[in-house]
C-alpha positions as a printed Julia matrix, in Angstrom:
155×3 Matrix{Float64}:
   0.0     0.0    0.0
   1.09    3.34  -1.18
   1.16    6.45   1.61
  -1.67    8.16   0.08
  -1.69   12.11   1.05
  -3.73   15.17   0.29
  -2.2    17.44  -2.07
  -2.04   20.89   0.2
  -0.15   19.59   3.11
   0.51   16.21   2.76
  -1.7    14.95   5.33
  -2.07   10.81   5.31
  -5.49    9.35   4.95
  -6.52    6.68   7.64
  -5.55    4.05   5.5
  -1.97    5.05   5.52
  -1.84    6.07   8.39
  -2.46    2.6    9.73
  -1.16    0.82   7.52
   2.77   -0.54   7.57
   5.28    0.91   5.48
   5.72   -0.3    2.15
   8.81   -0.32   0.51
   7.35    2.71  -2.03
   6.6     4.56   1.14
   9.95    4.22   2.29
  11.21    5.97  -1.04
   8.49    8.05  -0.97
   9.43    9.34   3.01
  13.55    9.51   1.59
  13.12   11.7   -1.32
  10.95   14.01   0.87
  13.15   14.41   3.49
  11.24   12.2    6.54
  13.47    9.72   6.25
  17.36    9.59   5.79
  19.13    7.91   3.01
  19.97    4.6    3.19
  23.42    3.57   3.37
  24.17    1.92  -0.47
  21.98    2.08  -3.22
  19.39   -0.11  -5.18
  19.36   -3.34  -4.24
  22.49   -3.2   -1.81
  20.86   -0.43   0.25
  20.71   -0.95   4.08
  18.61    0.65   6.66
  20.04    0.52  10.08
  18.51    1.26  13.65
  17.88    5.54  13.45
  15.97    4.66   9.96
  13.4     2.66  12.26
  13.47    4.83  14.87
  12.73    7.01  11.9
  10.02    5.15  10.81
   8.07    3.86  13.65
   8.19    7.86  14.97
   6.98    8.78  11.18
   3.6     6.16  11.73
   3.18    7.53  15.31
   2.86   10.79  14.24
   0.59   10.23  11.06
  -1.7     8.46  13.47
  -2.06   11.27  15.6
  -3.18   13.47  12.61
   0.12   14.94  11.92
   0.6    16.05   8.6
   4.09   14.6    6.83
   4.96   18.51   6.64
   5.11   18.57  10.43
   6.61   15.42  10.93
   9.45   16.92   8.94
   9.82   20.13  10.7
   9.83   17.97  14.06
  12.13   15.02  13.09
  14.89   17.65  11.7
  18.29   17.57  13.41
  16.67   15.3   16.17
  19.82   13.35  17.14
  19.47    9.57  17.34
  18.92    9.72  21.19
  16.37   12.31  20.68
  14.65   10.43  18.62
  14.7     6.94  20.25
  13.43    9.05  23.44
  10.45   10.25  21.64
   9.56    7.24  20.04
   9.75    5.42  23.25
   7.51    7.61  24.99
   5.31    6.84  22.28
   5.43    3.74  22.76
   5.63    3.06  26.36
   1.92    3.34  27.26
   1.34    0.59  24.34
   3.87   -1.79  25.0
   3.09   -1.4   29.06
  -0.84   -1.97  29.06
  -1.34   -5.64  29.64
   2.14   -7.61  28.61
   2.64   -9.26  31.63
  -0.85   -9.45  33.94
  -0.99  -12.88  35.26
  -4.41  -14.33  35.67
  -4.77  -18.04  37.67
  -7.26  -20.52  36.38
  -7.91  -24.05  37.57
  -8.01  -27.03  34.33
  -8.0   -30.64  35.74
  -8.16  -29.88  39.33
  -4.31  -28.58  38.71
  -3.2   -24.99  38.78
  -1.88  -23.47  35.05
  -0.45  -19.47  34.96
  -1.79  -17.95  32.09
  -0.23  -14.38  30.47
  -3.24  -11.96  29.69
  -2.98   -9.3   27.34
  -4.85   -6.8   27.06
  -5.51   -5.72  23.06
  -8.25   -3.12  23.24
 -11.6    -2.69  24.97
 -13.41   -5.78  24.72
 -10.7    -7.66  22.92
  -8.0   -10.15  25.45
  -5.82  -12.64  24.41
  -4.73  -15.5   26.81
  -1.8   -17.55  26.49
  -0.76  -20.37  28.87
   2.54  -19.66  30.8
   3.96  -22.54  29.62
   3.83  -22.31  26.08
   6.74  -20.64  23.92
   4.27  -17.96  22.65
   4.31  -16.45  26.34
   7.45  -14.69  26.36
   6.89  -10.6   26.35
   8.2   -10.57  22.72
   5.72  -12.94  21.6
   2.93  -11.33  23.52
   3.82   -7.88  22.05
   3.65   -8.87  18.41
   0.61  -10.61  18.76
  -0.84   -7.6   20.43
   0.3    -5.78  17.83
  -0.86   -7.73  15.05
  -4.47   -7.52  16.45
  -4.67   -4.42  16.51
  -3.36   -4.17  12.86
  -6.21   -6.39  12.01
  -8.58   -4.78  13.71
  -7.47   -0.82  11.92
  -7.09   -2.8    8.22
 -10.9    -3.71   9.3
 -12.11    0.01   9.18
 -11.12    0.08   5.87
């Protein structure tokens, strides 16, 4: 999916603003100046830690209503510190809300732990403690991909 914008100000529609990058965005955000060049070129190009710092504060923004203009203005000369700061703030109240509550429930007259996490209102997913899907990184992506699911829904 293409970052689709308004012609005045460059403001995303919902659709890109909830949508993941693609790599046309990605060219798109480098030869307007959100995004700095990648190291190489064509097919040998890299993209190293500050571009997804870059990237994940770009999609932050845009869902807030930001227009790409103003993401600009506030990304420039933001050092790599800076940046990972703001995107972390961001972030935090996200990545926080649920990952590791611990609910008890009784199967078989025996005891299991189960992780709990909390997607939106209405919406939990429960994983056993035992299985290799309960570890925080596991339980954030699948978070995360609910939620993706749930915003390409509103389409």
């Amino acid at each position: 999916m293409t970052a689709l914008v308004d012609a005045a100000g460059m403001r995303p529609t919902n659709a890109s603003a909830r949508a993941a990058p693609s790599a046309r965005s990605v060219r798109f955000y480098v030869a307007n100046g959100l995004l700095d060049r990648p190291e190489g070129a064509g097919t040998a190009a890299t993209y190293n830690y500050r571009h997804f710092l870059q990237l994940l504060a770009i999609k932050i923004r845009q869902r807030e209503g930001a227009t790409l203009e103003t993401i600009k203005a506030e990304m420039s000369g933001l050092t790599g510190d800076a940046l990972e700061r703001r995107v972390a703030t961001s972030l935090a109240p996200a990545l926080g809300v649920g990952a590791d509550t611990a609910a008890r429930t009784t199967d078989d007259s025996r005891s299991m732990a189960w992780r709990r996490v909390i997607v939106a209102d209405g919406i939990e997913v429960h994983v056993r403690e035992d299985s290799p899907a309960a570890r925080d990184e596991s339980l954030i992506a699948m978070r995360e991909a609910v939620r993706a699911a749930l915003g390409r829904g509103n389409d």
